[in-house]
N, C-alpha and C positions, 0 to 999 in steps of 0.2 A: 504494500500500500504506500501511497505517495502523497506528502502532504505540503502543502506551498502557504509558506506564513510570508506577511508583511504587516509593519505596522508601521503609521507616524511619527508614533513618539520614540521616545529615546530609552526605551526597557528592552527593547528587543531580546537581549544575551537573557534575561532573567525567562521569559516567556519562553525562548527554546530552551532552555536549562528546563527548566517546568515541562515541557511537552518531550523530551528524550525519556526522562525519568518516568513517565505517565505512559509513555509508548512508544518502548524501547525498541521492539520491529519495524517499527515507521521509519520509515526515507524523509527526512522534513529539508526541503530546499528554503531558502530565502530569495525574495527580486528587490533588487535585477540579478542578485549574483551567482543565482545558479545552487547546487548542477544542474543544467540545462534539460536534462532526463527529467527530474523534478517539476523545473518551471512549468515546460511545455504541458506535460501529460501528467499533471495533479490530480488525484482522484478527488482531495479538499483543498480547499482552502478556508483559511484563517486569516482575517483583514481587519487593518485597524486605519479609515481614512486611505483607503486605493484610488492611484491614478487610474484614470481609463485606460492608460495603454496593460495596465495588470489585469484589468475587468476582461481585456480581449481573449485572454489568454483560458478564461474558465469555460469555454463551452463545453467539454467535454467533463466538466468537474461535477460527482453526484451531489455535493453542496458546498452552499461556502456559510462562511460561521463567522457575522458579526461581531468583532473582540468588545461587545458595549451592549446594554440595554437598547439604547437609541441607534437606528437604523437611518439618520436621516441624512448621512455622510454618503450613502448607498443610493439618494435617493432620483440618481441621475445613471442607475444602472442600466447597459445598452438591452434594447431587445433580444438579441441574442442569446439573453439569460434569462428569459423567462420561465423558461423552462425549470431552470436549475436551482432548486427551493435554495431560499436562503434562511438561516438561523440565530435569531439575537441569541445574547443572554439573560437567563431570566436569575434575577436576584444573585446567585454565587458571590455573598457577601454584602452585597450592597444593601439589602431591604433594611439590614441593623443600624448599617452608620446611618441612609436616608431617615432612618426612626429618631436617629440621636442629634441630628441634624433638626429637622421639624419639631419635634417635641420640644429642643432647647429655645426654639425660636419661637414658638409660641408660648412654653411657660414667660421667656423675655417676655413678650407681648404683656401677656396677662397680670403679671406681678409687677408689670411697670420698672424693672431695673433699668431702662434708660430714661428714665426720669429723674430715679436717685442719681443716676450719674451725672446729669446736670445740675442735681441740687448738691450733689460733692464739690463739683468746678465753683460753686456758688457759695458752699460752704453754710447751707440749706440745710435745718433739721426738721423736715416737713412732711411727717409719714404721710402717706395715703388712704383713702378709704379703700376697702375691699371691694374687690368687682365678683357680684355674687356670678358665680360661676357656672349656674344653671340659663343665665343669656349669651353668653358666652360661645357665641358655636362656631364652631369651625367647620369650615367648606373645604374640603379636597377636590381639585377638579381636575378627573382619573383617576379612574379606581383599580388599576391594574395592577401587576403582583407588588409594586414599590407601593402604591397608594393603597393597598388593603395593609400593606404592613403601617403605615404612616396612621393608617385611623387605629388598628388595633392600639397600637403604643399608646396615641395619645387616650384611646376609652381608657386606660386604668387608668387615669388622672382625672376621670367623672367629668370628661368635656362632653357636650351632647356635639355630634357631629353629623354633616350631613355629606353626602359623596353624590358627585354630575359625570356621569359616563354617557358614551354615545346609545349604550343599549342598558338597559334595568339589570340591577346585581343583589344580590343578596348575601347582607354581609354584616353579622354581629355587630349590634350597639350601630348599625349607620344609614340613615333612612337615606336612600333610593332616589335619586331622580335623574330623568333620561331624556336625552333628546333636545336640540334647540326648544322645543316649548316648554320645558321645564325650565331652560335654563337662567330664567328672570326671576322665578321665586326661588332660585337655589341662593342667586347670588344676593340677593335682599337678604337674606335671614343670616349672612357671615357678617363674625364678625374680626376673624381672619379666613382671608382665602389664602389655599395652599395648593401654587399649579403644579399637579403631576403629568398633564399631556405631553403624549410623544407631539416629537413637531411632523406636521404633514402640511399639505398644502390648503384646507382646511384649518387648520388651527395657527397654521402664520399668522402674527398680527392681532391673534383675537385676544391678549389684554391691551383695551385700547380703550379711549375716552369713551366710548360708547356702552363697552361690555364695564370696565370700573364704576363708570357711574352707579351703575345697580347695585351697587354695595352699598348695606348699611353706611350712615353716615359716620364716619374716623374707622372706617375697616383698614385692617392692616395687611399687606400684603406678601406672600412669600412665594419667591420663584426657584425650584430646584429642576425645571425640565431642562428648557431650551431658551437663553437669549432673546430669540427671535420670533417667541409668541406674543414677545409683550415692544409697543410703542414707549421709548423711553420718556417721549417729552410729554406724553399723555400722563403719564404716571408723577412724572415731576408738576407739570401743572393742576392736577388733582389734590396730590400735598400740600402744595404752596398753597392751594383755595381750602383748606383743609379740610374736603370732602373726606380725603384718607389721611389716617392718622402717620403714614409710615409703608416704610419696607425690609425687607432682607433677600437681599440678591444673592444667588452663586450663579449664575449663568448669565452671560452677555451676549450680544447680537454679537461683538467681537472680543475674542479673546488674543491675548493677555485685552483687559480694558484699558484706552485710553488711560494714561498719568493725566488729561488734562479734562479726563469725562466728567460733570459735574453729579455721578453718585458719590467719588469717590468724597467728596468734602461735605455732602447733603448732611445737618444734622441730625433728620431723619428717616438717614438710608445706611443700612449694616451692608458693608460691599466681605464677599469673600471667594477666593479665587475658584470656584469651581472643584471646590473639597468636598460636598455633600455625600456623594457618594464613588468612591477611586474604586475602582473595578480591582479583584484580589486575585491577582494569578495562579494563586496554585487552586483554589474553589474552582478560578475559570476551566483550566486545564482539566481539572476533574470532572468537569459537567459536560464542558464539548469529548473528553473522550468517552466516555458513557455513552452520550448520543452516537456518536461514530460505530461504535460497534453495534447499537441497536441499528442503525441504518443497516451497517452490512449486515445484519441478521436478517433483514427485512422488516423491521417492526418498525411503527411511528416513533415521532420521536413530537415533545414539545418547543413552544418558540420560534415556531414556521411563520414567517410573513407573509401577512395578508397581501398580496401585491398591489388590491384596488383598495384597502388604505392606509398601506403602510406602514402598517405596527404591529 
């Protein structure tokens, strides 16, 4: 069996070290550099951010295996490979941090520690009243396997929560709502929203002045998907009108962000480099081999993309 890894970022050595070990029979080439036996005639691949001239090369490959939850690097794949399922990752580490991520950033929220911390700078002994915790609700928007782990964590903290997916889900402690026509009373009743959608062409752009408005008045907002679901100057001009109280970003339209973006200095925007959730290599390696060998068994496997909406 022959397996063709590439990836963008700068792990590479850790990720083949992890994949030898996991499946020590395997042929693993790297691109561009070969061995060319490898390149050409992969039975997989493993991608992290491919050029198209790499994409050309899989027709003949029984799958390839997004190294990331989000597929949307993928999302300019030739036809040529229609054919040829492709496979995210589902959770392999991530669903924990995502939980310790949002959970932090909402308890912030709620318990107001950025307020103490301006009344520190101020030199402020000015407790707060309690925000009874039963109006308090939180909005997840996508309920897929990172946003079911994101609601479970925060249920045992007694937050009522609500979750907006494209189709109806049934999902302990989290009332249900689906489909653009729900989606104006989902986002009235938060009083943080928490975007977990994947990015598709569909959901570019959809936090924007028009979908934020519908939030509770001083809703807080937290982005762990994609950069690029959300209008930045929409979001900045809602805070400034103080429709929203705030934010907590890890995802940019561009990364690294601007040194000169104005989240980085907003005093009520938490910027952080896109840490919510770091994909863990040796979970990953363990989950695409798994699958690999169910493939060659012949059995299904999970994490197939939908190709008409791409997640």
């Amino acid at each position: 069996m022959k397996l063709l890894f590439y990836t963008a970022a700068s792990n590479s050595a850790a990720w083949l070290d992890a994949l030898s070990r996991a499946m020590p029979a395997v042929s693993i080439g790297t691109w561009p550099e070969g061995p060319a036996g490898v390149t050409d005639g992969a039975d997989y691949a493993l991608v992290w951010k491919p050029p198209p001239e790499l994409l050309a090369k899989l027709e003949s490959a029984k799958a390839i295996f997004n190294l990331g939850a989000g597929v949307d690097s993928l999302d300019s794949i030739p036809r040529s490979l229609q054919a040829v399922p492709l496979i995210r990752l589902e959770d392999a580490g991530m669903a924990e941090q995502m939980a310790e991520y949002v959970v932090h950033a909402v308890l912030r929220r709620y318990r107001e520690f950025d307020v103490y911390a301006r009344s520190q700078r101020d030199a402020l002994w000015q407790p707060r009243e309690r925000i009874d915790k039963s109006g308090f609700r939180i909005g997840i928007l996508g309920m897929g396997v990172l946003g079911a782990a994101v609601a479970g964590a925060l249920a045992t903290f007694g937050f009522p929560i609500d979750g907006w997916s494209r189709s109806r889900k049934q999902i302990s402690d989290v009332r249900s709502f689906a489909g653009p026509a729900e989606l104006g009373e989902f986002l009235g009743r938060c009083r943080v929203l928490v975007c977990m959608l994947p990015l598709t062409a569909e959901t570019r752009g959809m936090l924007n002045r028009a979908t934020l408005s519908q939030l509770s008045q001083g809703a807080y907002v937290v982005n762990v998907s994609r950069g690029a679901l959300l209008i930045d100057e929409d979001l900045l001009a809602l805070i400034e009108s103080g429709a929203l109280d705030g934010a907590t970003l890890d995802v940019f339209q561009e990364e690294p962000l601007s040194p000169t973006h104005a989240f980085w200095h907003h005093p009520r925007i938490t910027v952080t480099p896109h840490v919510s959730a770091v994909t863990r290599i040796e979970e990953s390696v363990a989950q695409i081999a798994a699958k690999i060998r169910r493939l060659e068994a012949g059995l299904p496997v999970s994490g197939v993309v939908d190709r008409a909406r791409f997640y």
